[in-house]
Legacy VTK file of the C-alpha trace (Angstrom):
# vtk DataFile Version 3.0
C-alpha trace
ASCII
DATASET POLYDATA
POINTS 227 float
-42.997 28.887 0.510
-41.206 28.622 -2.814
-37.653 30.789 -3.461
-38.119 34.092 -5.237
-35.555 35.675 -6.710
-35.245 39.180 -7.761
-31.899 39.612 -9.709
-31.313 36.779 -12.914
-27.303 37.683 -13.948
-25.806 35.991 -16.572
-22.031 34.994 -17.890
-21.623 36.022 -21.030
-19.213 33.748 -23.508
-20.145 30.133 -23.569
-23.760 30.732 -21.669
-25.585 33.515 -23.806
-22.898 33.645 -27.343
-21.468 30.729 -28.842
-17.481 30.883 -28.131
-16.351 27.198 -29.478
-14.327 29.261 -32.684
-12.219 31.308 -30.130
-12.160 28.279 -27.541
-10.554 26.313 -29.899
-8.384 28.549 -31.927
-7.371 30.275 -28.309
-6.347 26.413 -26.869
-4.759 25.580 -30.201
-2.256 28.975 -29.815
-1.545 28.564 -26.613
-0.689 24.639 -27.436
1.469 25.768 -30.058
3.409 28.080 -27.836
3.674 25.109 -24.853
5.092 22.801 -27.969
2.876 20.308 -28.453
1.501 18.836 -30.802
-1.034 21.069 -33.245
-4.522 20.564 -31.961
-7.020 20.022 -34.581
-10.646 21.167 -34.340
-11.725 17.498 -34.372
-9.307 16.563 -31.592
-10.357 19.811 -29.788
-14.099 18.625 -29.897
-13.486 15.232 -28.698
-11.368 16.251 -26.087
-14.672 17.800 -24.305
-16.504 15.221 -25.135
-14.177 13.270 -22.825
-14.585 16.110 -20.378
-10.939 16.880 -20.828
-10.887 20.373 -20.454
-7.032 20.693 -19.958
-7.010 18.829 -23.686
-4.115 16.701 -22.328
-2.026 19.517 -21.090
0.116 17.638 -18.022
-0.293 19.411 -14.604
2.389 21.470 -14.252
2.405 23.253 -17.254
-1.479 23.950 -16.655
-0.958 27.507 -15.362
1.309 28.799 -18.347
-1.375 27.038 -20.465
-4.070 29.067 -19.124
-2.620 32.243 -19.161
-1.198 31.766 -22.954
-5.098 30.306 -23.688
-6.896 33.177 -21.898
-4.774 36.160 -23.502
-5.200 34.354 -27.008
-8.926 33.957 -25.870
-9.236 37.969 -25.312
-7.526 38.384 -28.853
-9.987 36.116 -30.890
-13.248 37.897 -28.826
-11.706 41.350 -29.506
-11.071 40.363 -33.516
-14.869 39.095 -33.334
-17.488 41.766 -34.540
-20.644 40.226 -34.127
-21.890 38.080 -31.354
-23.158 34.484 -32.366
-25.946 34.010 -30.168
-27.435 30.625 -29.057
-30.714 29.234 -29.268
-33.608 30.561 -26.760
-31.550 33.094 -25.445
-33.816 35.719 -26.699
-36.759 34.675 -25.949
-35.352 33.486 -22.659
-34.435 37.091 -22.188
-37.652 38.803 -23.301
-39.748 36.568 -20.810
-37.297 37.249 -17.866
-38.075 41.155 -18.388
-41.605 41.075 -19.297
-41.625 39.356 -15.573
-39.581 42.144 -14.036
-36.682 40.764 -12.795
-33.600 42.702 -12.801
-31.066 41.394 -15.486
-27.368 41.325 -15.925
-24.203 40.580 -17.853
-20.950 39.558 -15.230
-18.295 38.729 -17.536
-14.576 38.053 -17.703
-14.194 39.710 -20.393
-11.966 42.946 -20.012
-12.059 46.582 -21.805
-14.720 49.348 -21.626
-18.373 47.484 -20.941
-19.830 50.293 -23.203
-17.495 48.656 -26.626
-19.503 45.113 -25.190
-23.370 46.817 -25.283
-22.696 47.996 -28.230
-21.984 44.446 -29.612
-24.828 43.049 -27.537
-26.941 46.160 -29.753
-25.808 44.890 -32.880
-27.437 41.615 -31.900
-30.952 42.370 -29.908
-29.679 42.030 -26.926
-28.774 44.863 -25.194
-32.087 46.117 -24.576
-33.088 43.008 -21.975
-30.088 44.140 -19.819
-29.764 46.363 -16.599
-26.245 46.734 -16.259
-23.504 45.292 -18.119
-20.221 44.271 -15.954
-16.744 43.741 -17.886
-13.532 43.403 -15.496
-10.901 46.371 -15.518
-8.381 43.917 -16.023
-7.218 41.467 -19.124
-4.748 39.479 -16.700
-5.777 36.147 -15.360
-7.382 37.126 -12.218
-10.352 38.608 -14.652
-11.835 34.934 -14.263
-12.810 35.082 -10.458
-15.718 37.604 -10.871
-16.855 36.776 -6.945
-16.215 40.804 -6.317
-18.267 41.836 -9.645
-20.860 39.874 -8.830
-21.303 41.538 -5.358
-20.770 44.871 -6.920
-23.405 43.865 -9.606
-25.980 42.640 -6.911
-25.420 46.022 -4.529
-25.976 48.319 -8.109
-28.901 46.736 -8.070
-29.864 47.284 -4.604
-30.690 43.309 -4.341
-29.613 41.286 -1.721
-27.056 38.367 -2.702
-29.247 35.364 -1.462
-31.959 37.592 -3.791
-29.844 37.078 -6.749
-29.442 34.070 -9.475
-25.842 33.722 -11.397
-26.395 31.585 -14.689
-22.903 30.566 -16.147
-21.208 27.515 -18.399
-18.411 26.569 -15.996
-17.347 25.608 -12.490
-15.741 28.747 -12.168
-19.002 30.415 -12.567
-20.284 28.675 -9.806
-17.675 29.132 -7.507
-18.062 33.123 -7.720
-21.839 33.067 -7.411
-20.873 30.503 -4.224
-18.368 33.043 -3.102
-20.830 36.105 -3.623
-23.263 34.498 -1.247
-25.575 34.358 -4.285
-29.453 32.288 -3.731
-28.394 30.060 -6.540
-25.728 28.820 -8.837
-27.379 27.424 -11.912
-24.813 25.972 -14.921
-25.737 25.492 -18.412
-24.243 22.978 -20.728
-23.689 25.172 -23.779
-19.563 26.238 -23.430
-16.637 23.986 -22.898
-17.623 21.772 -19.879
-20.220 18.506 -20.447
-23.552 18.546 -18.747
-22.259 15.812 -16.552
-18.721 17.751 -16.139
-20.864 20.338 -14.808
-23.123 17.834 -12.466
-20.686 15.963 -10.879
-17.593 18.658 -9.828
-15.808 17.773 -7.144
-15.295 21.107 -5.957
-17.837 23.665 -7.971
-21.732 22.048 -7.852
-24.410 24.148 -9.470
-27.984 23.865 -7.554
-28.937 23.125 -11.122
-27.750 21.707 -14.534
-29.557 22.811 -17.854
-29.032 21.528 -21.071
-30.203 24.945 -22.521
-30.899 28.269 -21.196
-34.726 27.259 -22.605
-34.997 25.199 -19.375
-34.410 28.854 -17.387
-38.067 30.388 -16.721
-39.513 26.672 -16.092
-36.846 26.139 -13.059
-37.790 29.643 -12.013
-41.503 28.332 -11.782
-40.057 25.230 -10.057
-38.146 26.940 -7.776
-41.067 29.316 -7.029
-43.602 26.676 -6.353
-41.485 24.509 -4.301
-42.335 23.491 -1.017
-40.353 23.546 1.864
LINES 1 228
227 0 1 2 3 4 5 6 7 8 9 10 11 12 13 14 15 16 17 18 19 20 21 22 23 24 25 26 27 28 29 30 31 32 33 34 35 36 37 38 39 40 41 42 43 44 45 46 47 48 49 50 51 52 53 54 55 56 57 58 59 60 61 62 63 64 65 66 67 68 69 70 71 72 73 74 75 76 77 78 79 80 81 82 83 84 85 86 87 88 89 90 91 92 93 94 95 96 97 98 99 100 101 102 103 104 105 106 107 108 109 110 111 112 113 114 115 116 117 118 119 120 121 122 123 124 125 126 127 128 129 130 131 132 133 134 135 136 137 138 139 140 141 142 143 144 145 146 147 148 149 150 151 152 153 154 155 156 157 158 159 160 161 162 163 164 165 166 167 168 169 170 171 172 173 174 175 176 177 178 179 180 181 182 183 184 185 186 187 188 189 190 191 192 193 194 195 196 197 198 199 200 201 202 203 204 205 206 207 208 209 210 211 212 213 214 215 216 217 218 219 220 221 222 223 224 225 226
C-alpha cells in the first residue's frame, strides 16, 4: 500500500513566484547597512551557485543580517504588483485540483491574506487555492510557519501525516517536520541549490525536485509504492 495524501500546501515566494529581484536587492540593502562591500547581481548569483546562502556574511553578524534582509525582503514584495510566476506551476496546479486534493498557500509573508489572493487573481492563480495563509506578523519569527501549517491542515479538517508541504528552503522543511506533516518535499527554484537542498545537515526533504513539473509524477510514485 502506496501513501495517499489528501492536503498538497505550498510556500509561496521562491517555490510557486520567482523572488531572485527582491532576494537580491533585499541581501544587497541589508549588506549595505552591515558595511560591506556593495553586492552586485553577478556576485549575488554566484554566491548560490556556491551554495553560499549567507553571501559571505561572517557568523556573528548573521542574525542582524537576516533581520535587515527579511524587512528589506517584505519592502521589495510589498512594492511588487504582479506576481512572476514560474514554469509548470499552473498546470501543476490545475492537475492537483482536477484530482481533488485540497490546496494551499503557507507563507511568510505578513499583512492581510485577502491583499495576497488578490495578487494571486491578477495572475490565474487564485482560483486552484483552498485557503490562503499569510502570518500576522512582519518580524522575524514570520519564517517558522510550523503553527500555520497545523492551523492550515486542521481548517482543512486533514490530518497532518495526511498533508504534503512543498517549499524552496530548509526552513520549509523543518516546519512541515515540526507540523508532523506525511512529507516534506523541496524544490530547487529559490535561493538554495538542488544539492543545498539534498544534502542539509539538519533540514532533509523526503524529496528534491528540480521543478514543481516533477510534483504529480512523485504523487503517482508515492501512491504506487510498495511497502
Amino acid at each position: 500500500m502506496g501513501r495517499e495524501f489528501k492536503g498538497i500546501f505550498f510556500d509561496l515566494d521562491g517555490t510557486l513566484v520567482d523572488i531572485h529581484g527582491p532576494l537580491y536587492i533585499a541581501a544587497r540593502n541589508a549588506l549595505d547597512d552591515l558595511g560591506h562591500k556593495p553586492l552586485t547581481r553577478e556576485g549575488y548569483h554566484q554566491a548560490l551557485a556556491r551554495d553560499d546562502v549567507w553571501l559571505g556574511v561572517p557568523e556573528h553578524q548573521r542574525p542582524d543580517y537576516l533581520k535587515l534582509a527579511f524587512a528589506y525582503f517584505i519592502t521589495e514584495l510589498d512594492r511588487t504588483e504582479r506576481l512572476e510566476v514560474l514554469p509548470h506551476v499552473q498546470e501543476t496546479l490545475a492537475e492537483l485540483k482536477r484530482r481533488g486534493y485540497v490546496t494551499a498557500i503557507v507563507t511568510s509573508r505578513p499583512g492581510d491574506s485577502r491583499r495576497l489572493v488578490e495578487k494571486l487573481a491578477m495572475v490565474g492563480l487564485a482560483a486552484y487555492f483552498d485557503q490562503v495563509v499569510t502570518q500576522s506578523t512582519s518580524s522575524i519569527r514570520a519564517l517558522d510557519k510550523t503553527e500555520s501549517l497545523k492551523h492550515a491542515a486542521a481548517r482543512a479538517s486533514i490530518l497532518p501525516q495526511a498533508c504534503m508541504y512543498v517549499g524552496d528552503e530548509p526552513r520549509d522543511i523543518m516546519a512541515a517536520t515540526s507540523a508532523g506533516y506525511g512529507a516534506a518535499i523541496a524544490v530547487a527554484t529559490g535561493p538554495a541549490s538542488y544539492r543545498h537542498l539534498e544534502t542539509h545537515p539538519q533540514h532533509r526533504p523526503d524529496y528534491v525536485m528540480h521543478s514543481i513539473a516533477e510534483l504529480v509524477g512523485l504523487l503517482d510514485r508515492l501512491r504506487d509504492e510498495r511497502p
